[in-house]
C-alpha positions as CSV (number, residue, x, y, z in Angstrom):
1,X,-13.3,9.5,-19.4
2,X,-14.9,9.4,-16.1
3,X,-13.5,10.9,-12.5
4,X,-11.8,7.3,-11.5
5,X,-9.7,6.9,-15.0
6,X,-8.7,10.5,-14.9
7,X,-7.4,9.8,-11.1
8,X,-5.5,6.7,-12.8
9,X,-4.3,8.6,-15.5
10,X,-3.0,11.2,-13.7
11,X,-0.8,8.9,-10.9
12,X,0.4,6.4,-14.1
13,X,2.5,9.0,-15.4
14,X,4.5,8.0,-12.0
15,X,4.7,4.8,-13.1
16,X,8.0,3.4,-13.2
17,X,9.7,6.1,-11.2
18,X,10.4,5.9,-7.3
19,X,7.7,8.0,-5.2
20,X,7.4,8.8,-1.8
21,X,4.5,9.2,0.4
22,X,3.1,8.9,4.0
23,X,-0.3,7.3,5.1
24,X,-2.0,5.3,7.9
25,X,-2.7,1.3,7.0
26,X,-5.5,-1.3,6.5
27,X,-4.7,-4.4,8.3
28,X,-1.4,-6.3,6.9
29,X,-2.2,-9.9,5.1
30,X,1.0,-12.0,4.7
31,X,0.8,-14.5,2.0
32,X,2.9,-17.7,1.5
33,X,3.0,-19.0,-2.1
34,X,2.8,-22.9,-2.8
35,X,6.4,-22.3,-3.9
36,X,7.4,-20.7,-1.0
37,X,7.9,-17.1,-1.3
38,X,5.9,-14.7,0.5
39,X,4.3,-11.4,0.1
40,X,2.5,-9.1,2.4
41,X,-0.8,-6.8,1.1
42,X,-2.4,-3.6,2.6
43,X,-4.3,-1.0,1.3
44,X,-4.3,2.9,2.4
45,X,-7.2,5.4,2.1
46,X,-6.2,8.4,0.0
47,X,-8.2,11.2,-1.3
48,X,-7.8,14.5,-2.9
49,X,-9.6,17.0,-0.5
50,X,-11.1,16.8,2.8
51,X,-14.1,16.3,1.8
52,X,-13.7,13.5,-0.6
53,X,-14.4,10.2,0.0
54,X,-11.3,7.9,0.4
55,X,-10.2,5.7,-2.6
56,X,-8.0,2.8,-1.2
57,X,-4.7,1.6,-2.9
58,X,-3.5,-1.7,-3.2
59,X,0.3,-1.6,-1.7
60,X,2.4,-5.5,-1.9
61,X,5.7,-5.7,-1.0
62,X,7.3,-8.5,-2.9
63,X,10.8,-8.8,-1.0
64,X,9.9,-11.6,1.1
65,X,12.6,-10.3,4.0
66,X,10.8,-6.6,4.0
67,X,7.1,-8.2,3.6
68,X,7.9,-10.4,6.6
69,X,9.2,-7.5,8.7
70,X,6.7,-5.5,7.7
71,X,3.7,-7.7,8.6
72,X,5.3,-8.2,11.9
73,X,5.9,-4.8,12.9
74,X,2.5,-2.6,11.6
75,X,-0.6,-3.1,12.8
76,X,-3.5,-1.6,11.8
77,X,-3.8,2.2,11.8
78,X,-0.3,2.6,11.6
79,X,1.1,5.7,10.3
80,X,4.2,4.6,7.7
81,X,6.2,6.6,5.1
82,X,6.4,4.2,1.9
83,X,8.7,4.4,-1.0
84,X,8.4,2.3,-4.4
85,X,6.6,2.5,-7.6
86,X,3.2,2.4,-9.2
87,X,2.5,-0.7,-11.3
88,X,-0.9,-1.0,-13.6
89,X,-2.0,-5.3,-13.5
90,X,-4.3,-6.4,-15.4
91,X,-6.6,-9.1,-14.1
92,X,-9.8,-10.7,-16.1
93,X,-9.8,-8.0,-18.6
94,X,-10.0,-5.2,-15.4
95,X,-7.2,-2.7,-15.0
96,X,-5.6,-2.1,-11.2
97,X,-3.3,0.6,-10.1
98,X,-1.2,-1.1,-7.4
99,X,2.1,0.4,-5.4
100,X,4.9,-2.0,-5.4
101,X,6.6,-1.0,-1.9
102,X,10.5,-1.3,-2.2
103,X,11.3,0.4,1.2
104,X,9.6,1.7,4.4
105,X,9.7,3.6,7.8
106,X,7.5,3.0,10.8
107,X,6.4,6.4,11.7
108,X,3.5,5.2,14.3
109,X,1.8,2.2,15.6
110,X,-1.9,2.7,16.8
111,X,-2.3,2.2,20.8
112,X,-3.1,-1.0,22.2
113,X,-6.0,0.0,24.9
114,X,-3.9,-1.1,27.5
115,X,-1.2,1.8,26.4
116,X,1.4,-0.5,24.6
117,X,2.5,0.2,20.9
């Protein structure tokens, strides 16, 4: 088993339960589906020491109320605490660890160069 299945391994067995964590944000994508709902996509870097290079985590939110106020209100860089739940996809025959977002706080917005949040 190599270093990236034991990493999977080791967050699936918090699949299915609610887990908490804090991070800072890629850039928000909001998506409209042909049938109208909506979802909103990030990633955030995470990594087990300092000296580690970052792995990134696909988040989605899937309530299209909370995906809407998210995309509006984090930007980039923002710092936000995230609760919800790990889910393992499976898309042409590749395996993806995702985090289904089911709530989230706003911690810190990255400054605009002007000074405004």
């Amino acid at each position: 088993m190599n270093e990236i299945e034991a990493k999977k391994n080791r967050l699936m067995k918090f699949a299915d339960r609610l887990v908490t964590f804090e991070g800072w944000i890629s850039s928000v994508e909001f998506v409209v589906k042909d049938d109208g709902s909506c979802y909103a996509k990030f990633s955030i870097p995470f990594k087990q020491k300092k000296e580690d290079e970052p792995e990134w985590m696909n988040c989605y939110i899937y309530s299209s109320l909370l995906a809407d106020k998210f995309s509006t209100d984090c930007k980039k860089g923002a710092r936000v605490w995230l609760q919800g739940i790990f889910k393992e996809t499976e898309r042409e025959g590749n395996k993806y660890l995702n985090f289904i977002v089911k709530n989230y706080l706003l911690m810190e917005n990255p400054k605009s160069k002007d000074g405004d949040v």
